[in-house]
C-alpha positions in Angstrom: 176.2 -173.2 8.8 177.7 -175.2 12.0 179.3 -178.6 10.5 177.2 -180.7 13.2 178.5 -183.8 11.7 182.2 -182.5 12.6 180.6 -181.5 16.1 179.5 -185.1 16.6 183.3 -186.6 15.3 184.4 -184.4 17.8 182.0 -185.3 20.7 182.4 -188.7 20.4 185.9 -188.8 20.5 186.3 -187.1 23.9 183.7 -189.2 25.1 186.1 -191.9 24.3 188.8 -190.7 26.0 186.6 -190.4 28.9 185.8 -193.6 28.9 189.4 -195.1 29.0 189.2 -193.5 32.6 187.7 -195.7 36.1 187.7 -192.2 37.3 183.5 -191.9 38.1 183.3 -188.1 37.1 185.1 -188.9 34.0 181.7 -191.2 33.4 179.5 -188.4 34.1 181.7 -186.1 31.5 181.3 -189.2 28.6 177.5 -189.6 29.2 177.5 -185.5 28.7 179.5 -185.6 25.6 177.5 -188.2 24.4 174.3 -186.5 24.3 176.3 -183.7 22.7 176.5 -186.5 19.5 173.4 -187.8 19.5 172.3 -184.1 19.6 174.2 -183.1 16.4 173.8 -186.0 14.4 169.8 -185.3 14.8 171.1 -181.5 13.8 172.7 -182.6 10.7 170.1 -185.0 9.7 167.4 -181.9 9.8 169.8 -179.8 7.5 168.9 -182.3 5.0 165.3 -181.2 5.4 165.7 -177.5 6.0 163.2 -176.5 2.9 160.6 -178.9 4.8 160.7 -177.4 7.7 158.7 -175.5 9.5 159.8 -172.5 12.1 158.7 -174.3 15.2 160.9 -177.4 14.2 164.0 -175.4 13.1 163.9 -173.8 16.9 163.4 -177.7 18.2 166.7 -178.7 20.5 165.8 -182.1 21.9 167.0 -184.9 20.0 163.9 -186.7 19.7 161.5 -183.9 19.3 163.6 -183.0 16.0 163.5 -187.1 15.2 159.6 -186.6 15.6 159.4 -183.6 13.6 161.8 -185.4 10.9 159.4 -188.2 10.3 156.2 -186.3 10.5 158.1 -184.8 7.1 159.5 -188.2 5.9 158.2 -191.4 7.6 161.8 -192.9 6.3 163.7 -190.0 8.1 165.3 -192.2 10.2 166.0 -195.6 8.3 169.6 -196.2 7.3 170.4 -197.1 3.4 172.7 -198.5 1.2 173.5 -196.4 -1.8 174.5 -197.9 -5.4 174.2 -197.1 -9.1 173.9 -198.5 -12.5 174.3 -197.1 -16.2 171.3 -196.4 -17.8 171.0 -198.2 -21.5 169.7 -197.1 -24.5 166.4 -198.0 -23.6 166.2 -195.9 -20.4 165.7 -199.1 -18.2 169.3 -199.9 -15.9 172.2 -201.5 -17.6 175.3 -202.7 -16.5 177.0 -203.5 -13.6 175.7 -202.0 -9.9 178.1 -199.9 -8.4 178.4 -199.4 -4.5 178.6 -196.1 -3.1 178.1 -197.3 0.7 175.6 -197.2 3.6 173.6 -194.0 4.7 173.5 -194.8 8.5 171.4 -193.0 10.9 169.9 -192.8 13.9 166.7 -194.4 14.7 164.1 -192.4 16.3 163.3 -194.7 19.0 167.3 -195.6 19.4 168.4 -191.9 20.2 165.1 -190.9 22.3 166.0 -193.8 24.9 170.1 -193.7 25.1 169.4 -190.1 25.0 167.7 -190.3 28.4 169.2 -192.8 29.5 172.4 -191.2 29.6 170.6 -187.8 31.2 169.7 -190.2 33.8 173.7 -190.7 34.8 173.9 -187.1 35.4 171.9 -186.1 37.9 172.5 -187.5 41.3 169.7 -190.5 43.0 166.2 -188.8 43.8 164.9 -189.2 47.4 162.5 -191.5 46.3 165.4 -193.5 44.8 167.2 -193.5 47.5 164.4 -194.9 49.5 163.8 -197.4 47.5 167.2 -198.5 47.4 168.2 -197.9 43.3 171.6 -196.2 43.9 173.8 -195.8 41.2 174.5 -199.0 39.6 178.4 -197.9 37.8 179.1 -201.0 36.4 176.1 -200.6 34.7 175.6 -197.4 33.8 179.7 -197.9 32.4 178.4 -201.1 29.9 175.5 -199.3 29.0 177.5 -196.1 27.8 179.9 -197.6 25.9 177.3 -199.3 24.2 175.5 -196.2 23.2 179.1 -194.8 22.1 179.9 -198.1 20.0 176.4 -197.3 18.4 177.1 -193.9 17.8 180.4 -194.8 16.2 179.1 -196.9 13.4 177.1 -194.4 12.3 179.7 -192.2 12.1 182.2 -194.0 10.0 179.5 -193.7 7.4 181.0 -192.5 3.8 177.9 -191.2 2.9 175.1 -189.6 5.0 171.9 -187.1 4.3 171.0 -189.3 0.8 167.4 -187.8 0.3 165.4 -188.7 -2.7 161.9 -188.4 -2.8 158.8 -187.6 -5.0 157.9 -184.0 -4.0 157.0 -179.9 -5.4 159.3 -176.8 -4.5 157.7 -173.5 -5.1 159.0 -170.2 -3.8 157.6 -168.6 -0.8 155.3 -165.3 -2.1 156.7 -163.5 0.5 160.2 -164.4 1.1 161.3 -166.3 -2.1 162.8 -168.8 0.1 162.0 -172.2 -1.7 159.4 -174.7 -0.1 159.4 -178.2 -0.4 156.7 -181.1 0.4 156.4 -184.7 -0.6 153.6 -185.7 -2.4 152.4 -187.8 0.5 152.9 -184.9 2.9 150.5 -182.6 0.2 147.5 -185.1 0.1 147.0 -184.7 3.8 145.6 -181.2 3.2 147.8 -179.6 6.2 148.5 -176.3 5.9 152.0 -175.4 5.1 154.1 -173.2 6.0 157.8 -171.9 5.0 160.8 -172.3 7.2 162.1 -168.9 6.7 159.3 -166.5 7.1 156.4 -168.3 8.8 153.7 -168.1 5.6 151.1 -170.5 6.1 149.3 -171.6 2.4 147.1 -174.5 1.4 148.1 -176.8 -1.4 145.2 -177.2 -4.1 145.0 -180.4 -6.1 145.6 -179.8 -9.8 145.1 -181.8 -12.8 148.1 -184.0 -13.6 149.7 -184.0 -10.3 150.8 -180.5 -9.6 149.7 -178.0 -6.7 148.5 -174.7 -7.1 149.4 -172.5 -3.4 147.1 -170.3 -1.9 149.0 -168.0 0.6 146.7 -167.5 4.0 144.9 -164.2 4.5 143.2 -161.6 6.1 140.4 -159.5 4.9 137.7 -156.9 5.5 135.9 -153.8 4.4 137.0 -150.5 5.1 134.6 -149.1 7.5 134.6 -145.9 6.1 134.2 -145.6 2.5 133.8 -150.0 2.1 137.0 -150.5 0.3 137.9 -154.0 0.5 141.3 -154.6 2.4 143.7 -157.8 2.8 146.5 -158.4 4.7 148.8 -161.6 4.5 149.3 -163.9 7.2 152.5 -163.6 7.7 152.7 -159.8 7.8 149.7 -159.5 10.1 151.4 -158.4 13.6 150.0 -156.8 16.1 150.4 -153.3 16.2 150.4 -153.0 11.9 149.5 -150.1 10.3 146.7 -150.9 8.1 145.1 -147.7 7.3 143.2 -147.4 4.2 144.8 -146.5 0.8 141.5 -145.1 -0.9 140.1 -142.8 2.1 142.6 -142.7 3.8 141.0 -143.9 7.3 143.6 -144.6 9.9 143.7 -147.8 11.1 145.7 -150.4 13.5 146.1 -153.9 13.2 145.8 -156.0 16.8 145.4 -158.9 17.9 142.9 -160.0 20.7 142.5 -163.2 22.9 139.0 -164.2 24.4 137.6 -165.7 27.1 134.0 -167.1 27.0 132.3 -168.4 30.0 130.4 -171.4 29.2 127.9 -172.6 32.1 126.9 -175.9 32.5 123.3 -174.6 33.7 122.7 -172.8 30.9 123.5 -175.8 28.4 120.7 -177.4 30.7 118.1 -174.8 30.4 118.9 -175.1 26.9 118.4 -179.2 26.8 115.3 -178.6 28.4 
């Protein structure tokens, strides 16, 4: 897997270069390279999550739709840390001296949507409507607001430790792919459905006695119509064009998939009323 955390080192420092420059272009090239960052460290901060995931987020590119996706898993996604540890006595209860480890620093959610933008703003040239209204580009400004964002960046990258997760959750293996799920607790008592990052399965999570989860993988069933054998298909195997055909009788049969339209007429809703 792509080292995004080494892709962001890098990033940043030839957006520092850059910025040694008063050449203007050499501006526009920093702001660039500085998205680049922001865009890996969200990258590296979802490989922490990976087994959370769903499909949809895993193909997510934009920084703060993959922050948004990140703390609809974890609502402390995005919250930096500070790591330490302690012996554990006889009793099982901490004992000893606390040992520091460092700082887990990331981005905030709200931090990387707007300097994210904001620096997609430098790259484009003034709109007609901004010219008109007289908002040329403000260098001077645009300069001390970049640097800022890079200082920013910076700190969060001389971070010794990054990606701590520790959380109360259940891993069980996808019936399909064997590729391991995992959900927080607080995540499961929504009653969402959920579904695995590798394969697309979608299941619902059944409260058990004692705190565990029992997984029912979504399905798809019916009768044969010739000799009424009853038939299922999983979710995630149900494609259109599938090959369904009855075991017992043998009745040929094709899976598709159909998209309606309904017209619904505000006279008749009236007549109805009435």
């Amino acid at each position: 897997m792509t080292q995004y955390r080494y892709l962001a080192n890098q990033r940043l420092k030839k957006a520092t270069d850059l910025l040694k420059s008063d050449d203007p272009d050499d501006l526009t090239y920093a702001c660039l390279e500085l998205r680049k960052c922001i865009e890996a460290l969200s990258y590296e901060l979802l490989t922490g999550y990976l087994s959370e995931m769903s499909l949809k987020a895993l193909d997510t590119w934009q920084p703060d739709k993959v922050m948004k996706e990140l703390l609809r898993m974890d609502p402390t996604a995005d919250r930096s840390s500070r790591i330490r540890i302690r012996p554990e006595g006889r009793n099982g209860e901490p004992d000893g001296n606390w040992q520091e480890l460092g700082e887990d620093r990331r981005l905030k959610a709200p931090w990387a949507t707007k300097a994210y933008h904001q620096l997609g703003s430098y790259l484009h040239v003034p709109t007609i409507k901004q010219e008109r209204e007289g908002q040329s580009f403000d260098a001077v400004a645009a300069r001390k607001r970049t640097e800022a964002i890079r200082a920013e960046l910076a700190h969060i990258l001389e971070a010794t430790i990054w990606n701590a997760n520790f959380s109360v959750s259940v891993t069980f293996a996808c019936t399909e792919c064997e590729a391991p799920i995992k959900r927080r607790d607080a995540v499961l008592e929504k009653s969402e459905p959920i579904e695995c990052g590798n394969c697309g399965q979608l299941y619902d999570a059944e409260p058990r006695s004692g705190g565990s989860y029992f997984f029912i993988p979504h399905s798809f069933s019916w009768d044969c119509v010739v000799c009424k054998e009853p038939r299922t298909i999983i979710q995630s195997k149900a494609k259109d064009g599938v090959d369904v055909s009855c075991p017992k009788c043998g009745d040929k049969a094709t899976l598709h998939a159909e998209t309606r339209w309904t017209l619904d007429r505000a006279a008749e809703h009236s007549a109805h009323i009435r």
